[in-house]
C-alpha positions as CSV (number, residue, x, y, z in Angstrom):
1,X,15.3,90.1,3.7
2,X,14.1,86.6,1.9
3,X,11.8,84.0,3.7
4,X,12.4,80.8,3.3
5,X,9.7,77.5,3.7
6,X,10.1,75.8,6.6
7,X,13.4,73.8,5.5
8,X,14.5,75.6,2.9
9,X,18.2,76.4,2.7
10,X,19.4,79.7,1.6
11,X,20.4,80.2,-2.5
12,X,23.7,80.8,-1.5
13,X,24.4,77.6,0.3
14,X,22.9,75.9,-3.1
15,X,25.4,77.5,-5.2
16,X,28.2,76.6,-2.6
17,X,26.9,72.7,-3.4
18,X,26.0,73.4,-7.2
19,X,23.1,73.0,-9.0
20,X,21.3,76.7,-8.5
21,X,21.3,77.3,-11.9
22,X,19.7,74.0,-13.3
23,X,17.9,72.3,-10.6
24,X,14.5,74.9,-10.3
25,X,11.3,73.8,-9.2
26,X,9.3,74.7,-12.3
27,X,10.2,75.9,-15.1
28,X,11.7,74.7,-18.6
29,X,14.4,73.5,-17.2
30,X,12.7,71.2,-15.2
31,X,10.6,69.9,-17.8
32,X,13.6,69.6,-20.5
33,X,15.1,67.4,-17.3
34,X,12.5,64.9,-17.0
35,X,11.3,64.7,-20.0
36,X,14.6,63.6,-21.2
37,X,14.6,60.7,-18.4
38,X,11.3,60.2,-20.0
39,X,12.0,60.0,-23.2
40,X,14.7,56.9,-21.8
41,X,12.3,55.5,-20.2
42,X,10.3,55.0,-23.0
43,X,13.2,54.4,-25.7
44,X,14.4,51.6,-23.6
45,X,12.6,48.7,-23.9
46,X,12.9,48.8,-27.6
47,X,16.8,48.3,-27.6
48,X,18.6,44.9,-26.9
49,X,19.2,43.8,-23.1
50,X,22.0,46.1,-23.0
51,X,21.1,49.0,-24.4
52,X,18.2,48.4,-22.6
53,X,19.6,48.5,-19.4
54,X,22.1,51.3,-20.5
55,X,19.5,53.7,-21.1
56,X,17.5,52.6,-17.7
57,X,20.7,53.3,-15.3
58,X,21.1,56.9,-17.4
59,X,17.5,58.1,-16.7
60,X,17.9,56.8,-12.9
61,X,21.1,58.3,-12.8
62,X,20.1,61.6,-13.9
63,X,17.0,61.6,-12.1
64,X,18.5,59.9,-8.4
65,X,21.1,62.9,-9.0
66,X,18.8,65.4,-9.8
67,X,16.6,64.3,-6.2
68,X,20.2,64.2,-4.5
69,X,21.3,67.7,-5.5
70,X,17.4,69.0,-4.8
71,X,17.4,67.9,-1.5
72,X,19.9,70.2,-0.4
73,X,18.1,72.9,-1.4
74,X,14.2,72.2,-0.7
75,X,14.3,69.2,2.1
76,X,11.4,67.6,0.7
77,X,10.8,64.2,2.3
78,X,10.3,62.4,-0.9
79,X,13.6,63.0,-2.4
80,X,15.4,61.1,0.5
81,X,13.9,57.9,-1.1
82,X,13.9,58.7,-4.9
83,X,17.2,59.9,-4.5
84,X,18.5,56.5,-3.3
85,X,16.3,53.9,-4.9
86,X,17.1,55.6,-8.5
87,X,20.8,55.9,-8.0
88,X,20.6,52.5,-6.3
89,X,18.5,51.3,-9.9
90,X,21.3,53.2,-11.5
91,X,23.9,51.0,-10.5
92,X,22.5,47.5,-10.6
93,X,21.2,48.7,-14.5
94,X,24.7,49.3,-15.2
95,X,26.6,46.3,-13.7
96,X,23.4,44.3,-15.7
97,X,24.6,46.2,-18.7
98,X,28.2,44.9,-18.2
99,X,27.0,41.4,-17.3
100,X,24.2,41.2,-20.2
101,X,21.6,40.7,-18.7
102,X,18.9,42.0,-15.9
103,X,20.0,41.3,-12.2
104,X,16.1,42.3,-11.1
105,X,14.8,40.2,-14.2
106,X,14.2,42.9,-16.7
107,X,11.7,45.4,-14.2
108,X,13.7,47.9,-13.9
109,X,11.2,50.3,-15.3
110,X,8.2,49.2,-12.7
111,X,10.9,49.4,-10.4
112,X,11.7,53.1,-11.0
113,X,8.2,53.7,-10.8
114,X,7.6,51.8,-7.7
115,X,10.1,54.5,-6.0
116,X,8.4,57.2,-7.4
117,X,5.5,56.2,-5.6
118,X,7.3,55.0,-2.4
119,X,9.0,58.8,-2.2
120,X,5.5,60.4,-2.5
121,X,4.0,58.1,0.4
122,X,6.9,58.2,2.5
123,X,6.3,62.3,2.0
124,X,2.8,61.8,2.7
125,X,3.3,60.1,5.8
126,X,6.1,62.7,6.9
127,X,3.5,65.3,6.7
128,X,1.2,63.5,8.7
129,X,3.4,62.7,11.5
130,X,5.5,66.3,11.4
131,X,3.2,68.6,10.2
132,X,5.5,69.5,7.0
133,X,7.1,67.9,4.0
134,X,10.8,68.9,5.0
135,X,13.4,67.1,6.6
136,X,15.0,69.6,8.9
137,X,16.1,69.9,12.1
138,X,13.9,73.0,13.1
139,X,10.2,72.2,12.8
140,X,7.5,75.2,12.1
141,X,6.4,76.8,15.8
142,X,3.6,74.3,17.3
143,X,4.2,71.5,14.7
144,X,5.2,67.9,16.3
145,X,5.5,66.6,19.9
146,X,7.4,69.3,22.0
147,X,10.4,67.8,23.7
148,X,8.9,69.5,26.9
149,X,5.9,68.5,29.0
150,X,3.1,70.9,28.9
């Protein structure tokens, strides 16, 4: 019988929703995924506006998606917000890319940053308050206020 973390949902419900095979918590795979958002990160700034901006809504697309598809496996606090502010800097990069120009004025990158950070802290602060770092409905046996008086 497998034991799952406190959270965790069951392989077969990740394949049922995709990603199994590519989304892993360590591994090469994992590495070869962010260090291709990375690697956009980094390429970006040297490209006109557009491109620019092109390359910034790919990496926060493919790293928003990769935090969207992870939290149905692992229910880890931070991916809730990475999840949405990278997809969300996903689509104002590319309508900036259509229009030509930044609609944050050209920080996209400290902004993709700034969530990175924001999902770690909001994790942090889930831990502190719940006693874990998932997002689930069950909480771990004598973690959290109890719903009945003692």
């Amino acid at each position: 019988m497998a034991v799952f973390n406190a959270g965790e949902v069951p392989p077969t419900t990740v394949r049922r929703f995709g990603g199994h095979g590519v989304l892993r918590r360590w591994g090469i795979s994992c590495v070869l995924y962010f260090a291709a958002v990375a690697a956009l990160l980094a390429i970006a700034p040297h490209l006109p506006a557009r491109l620019d901006l092109a390359m910034v809504g790919l990496a926060s697309l493919v790293a928003g998606t990769w935090c969207g598809r992870n939290f149905w496996r692992c229910h880890r606090a931070h991916c809730v917000i990475t999840a949405v502010g990278w997809l969300g800097i996903a689509a104002l990069a590319g309508i900036g890319a259509e229009l030509g120009h930044s609609l944050i004025g050209g920080y996209e990158e400290p902004v993709f940053m700034a969530v990175l950070g924001a999902g770690f802290a909001f994790e942090y602060l889930w831990y502190l308050v719940h006693g874990t770092s998932t997002i689930s409905r069950s909480r771990p046996h004598g973690v959290g206020i109890s719903a009945v008086p003692t």
